[in-house]
Structures are given as structure tokens and as C-alpha cells.
C-alpha positions as CSV (number, residue, x, y, z in Angstrom):
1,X,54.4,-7.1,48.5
2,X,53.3,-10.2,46.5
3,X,52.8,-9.7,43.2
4,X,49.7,-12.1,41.3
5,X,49.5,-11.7,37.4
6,X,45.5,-11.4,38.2
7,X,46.8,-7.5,39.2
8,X,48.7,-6.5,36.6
9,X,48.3,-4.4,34.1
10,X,49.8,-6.0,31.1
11,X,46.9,-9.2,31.5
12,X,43.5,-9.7,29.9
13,X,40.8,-12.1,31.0
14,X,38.6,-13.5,28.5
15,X,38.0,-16.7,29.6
16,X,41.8,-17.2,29.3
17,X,44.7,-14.8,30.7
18,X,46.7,-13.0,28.0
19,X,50.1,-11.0,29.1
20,X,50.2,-8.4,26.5
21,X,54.2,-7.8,27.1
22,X,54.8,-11.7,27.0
23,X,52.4,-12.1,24.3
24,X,51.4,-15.6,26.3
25,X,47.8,-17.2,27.5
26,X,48.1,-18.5,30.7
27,X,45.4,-20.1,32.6
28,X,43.1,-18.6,35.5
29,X,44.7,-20.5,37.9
30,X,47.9,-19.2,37.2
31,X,47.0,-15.7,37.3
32,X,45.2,-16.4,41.4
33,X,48.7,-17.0,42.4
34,X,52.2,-15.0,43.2
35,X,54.8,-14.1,40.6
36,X,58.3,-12.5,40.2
37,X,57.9,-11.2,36.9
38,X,60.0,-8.5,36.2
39,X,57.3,-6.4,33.5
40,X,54.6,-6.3,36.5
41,X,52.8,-3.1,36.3
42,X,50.6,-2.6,39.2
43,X,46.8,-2.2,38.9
44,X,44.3,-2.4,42.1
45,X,41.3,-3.6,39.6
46,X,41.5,-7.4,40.1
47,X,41.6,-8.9,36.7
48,X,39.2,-11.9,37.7
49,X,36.6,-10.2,39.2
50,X,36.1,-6.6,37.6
51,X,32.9,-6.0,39.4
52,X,34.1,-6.3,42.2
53,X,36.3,-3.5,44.7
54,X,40.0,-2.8,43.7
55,X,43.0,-4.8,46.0
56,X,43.2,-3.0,49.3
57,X,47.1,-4.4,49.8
58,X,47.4,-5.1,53.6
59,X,49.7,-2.1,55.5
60,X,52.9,-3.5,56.2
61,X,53.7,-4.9,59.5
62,X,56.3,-2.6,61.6
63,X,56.9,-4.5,64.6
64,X,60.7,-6.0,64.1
65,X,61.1,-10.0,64.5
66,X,64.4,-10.0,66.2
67,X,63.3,-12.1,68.8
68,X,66.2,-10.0,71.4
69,X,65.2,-6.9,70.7
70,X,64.3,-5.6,74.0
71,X,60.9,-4.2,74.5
72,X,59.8,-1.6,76.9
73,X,57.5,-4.2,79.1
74,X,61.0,-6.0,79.6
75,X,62.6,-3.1,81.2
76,X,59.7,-1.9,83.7
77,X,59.5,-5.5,84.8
């Protein structure tokens, strides 16, 4: 899953982002896009827009990618 500092619950919005871990201010564009910070907490409240309903994370796509995998149409054909 992609993690976005706007989700986190270490950050702060007040017209600025604040990581209370890092003890940083970073801009709202930073926290609208994806992160590998290694202190991310997880928190469905979306950070810049509180009044709004929580991150519904998308369910994870189970269909494999190996393009030779062979598929039950391939062996009734």
C-alpha cells in the first residue's frame, strides 16, 4: 500500500504540515503525495480534509501477472 504523509499519524495541518516524530514542516503538497518513511503510523482520517470520510484503501488485486500462467478458459478451449 502507498503510504502519503497526509495519512499519518505523526502530521499536523495548520496551514503547514508538521511531523511530530521528525519535528519538520513540510508543505501541503508534499504531504498529497507517496512516502517511504520508516515512522509512518497509519490513520484513515485524511489530514487535509478532516471533514471529509476516512481513506477507504482499495482491496488488493489477486489475479497473478504472470503473463503464462494458464487459465481455465485456456484449457476448455
Amino acid at each position: 500500500m502507498a503510504q502519503f504523509c497526509r495519512y499519518c499519524d505523526h502530521v499536523h495541518v495548520t496551514g503547514f504540515g508538521y511531523c511530530d516524530i521528525k519535528n519538520k514542516f513540510y508543505s501541503l503538497d508534499h504531504l498529497a503525495h507517496t512516502n517511504d518513511c520508516a515512522l509512518y503510523a497509519y490513520n484513515p482520517i485524511d489530514a487535509l480534509r478532516k471533514h471529509r470520510p476516512g481513506h477507504q484503501p482499495r482491496e488488493e488485486d489477486l489475479e497473478c501477472k504472470d503473463p503464462n500462467q494458464t487459465t481455465i478458459f485456456d484449457i476448455l478451449q
